[in-house]
C-alpha positions as CSV (number, residue, x, y, z in Angstrom):
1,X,-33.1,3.7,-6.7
2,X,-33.9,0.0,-6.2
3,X,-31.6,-2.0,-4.3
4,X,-30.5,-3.9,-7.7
5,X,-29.4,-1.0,-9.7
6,X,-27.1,-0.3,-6.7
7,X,-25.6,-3.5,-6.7
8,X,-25.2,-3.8,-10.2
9,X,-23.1,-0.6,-10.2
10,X,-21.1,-1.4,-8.0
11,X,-20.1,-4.4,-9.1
12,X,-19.3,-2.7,-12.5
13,X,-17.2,-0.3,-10.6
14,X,-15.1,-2.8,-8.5
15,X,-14.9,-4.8,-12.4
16,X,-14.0,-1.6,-13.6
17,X,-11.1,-1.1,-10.6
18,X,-10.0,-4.6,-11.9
19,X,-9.8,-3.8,-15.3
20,X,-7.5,-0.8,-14.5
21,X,-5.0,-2.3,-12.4
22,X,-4.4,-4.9,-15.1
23,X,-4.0,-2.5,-17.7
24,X,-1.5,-1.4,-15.5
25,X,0.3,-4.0,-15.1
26,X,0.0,-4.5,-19.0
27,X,1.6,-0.7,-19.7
28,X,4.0,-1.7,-16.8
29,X,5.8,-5.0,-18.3
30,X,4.4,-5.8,-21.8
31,X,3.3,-9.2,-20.7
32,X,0.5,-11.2,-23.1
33,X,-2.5,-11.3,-21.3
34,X,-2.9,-14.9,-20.9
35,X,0.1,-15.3,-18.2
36,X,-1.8,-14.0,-14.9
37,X,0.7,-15.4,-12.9
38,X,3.2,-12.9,-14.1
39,X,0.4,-10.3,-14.1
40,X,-0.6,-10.8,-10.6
41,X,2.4,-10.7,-9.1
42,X,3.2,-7.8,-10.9
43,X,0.5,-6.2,-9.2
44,X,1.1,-7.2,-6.1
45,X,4.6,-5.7,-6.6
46,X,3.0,-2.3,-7.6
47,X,0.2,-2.6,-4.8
48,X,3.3,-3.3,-2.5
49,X,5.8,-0.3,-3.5
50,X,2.5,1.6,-3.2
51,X,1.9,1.1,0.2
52,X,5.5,1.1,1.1
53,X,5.7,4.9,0.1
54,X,2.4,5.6,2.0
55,X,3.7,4.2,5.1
56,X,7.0,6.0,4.8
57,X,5.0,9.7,3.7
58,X,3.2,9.1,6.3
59,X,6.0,8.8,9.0
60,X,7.7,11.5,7.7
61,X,4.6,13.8,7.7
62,X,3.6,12.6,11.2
63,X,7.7,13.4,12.0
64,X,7.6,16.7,10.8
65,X,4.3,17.6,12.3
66,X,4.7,16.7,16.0
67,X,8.8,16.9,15.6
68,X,8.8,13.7,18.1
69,X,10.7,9.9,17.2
70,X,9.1,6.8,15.8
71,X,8.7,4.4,19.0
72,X,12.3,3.3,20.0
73,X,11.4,-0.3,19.2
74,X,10.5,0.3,15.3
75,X,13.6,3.1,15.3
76,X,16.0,0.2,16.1
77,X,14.8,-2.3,14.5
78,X,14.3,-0.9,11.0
79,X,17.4,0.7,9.9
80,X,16.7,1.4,5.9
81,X,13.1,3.3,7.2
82,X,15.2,4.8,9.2
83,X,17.8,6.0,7.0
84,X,14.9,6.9,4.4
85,X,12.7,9.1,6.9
86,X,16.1,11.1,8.1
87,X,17.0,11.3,4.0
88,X,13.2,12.5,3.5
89,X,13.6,15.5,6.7
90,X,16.3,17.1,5.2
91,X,14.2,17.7,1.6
């Protein structure tokens, strides 16, 4: 496959990618699609929540597995993780 064709998909996939995630937003707030403003920062909400809950799986998961703490410094500092990762043990 010539060098090209590669790069030409793949920038149909990443447009693709693009093309999804606003459709998402669309489905997630019934907005018109001229006001990307609204759109993007609705994405960046949802991108946002999204990584949130991956952080705070993956704490939990890392928690469970090796049964130690989070460092003392992020434990005291961040009271709602905190409160969420002990909530998340007991399920």
């Amino acid at each position: 496959m010539k060098t090209e064709t590669v790069i030409k998909k793949t920038k149909s996939k990443i447009n693709q990618r693009k093309i999804n995630i606003k459709r998402l937003a669309h489905d997630y707030a019934d907005i018109p699609t001229k006001d990307t403003a609204k759109e993007n920062s609705i994405i960046k909400g949802l991108k946002a929540e999204k990584k949130k809950k991956n952080e705070l799986e993956h704490l939990v998961k890392r928690m469970k597995n090796r049964k130690k703490t989070m460092p003392n410094m992020i434990w005291k500092r961040n009271k709602s993780l905190r409160e969420n990762i002990l909530a998340n043990l007991d399920k």
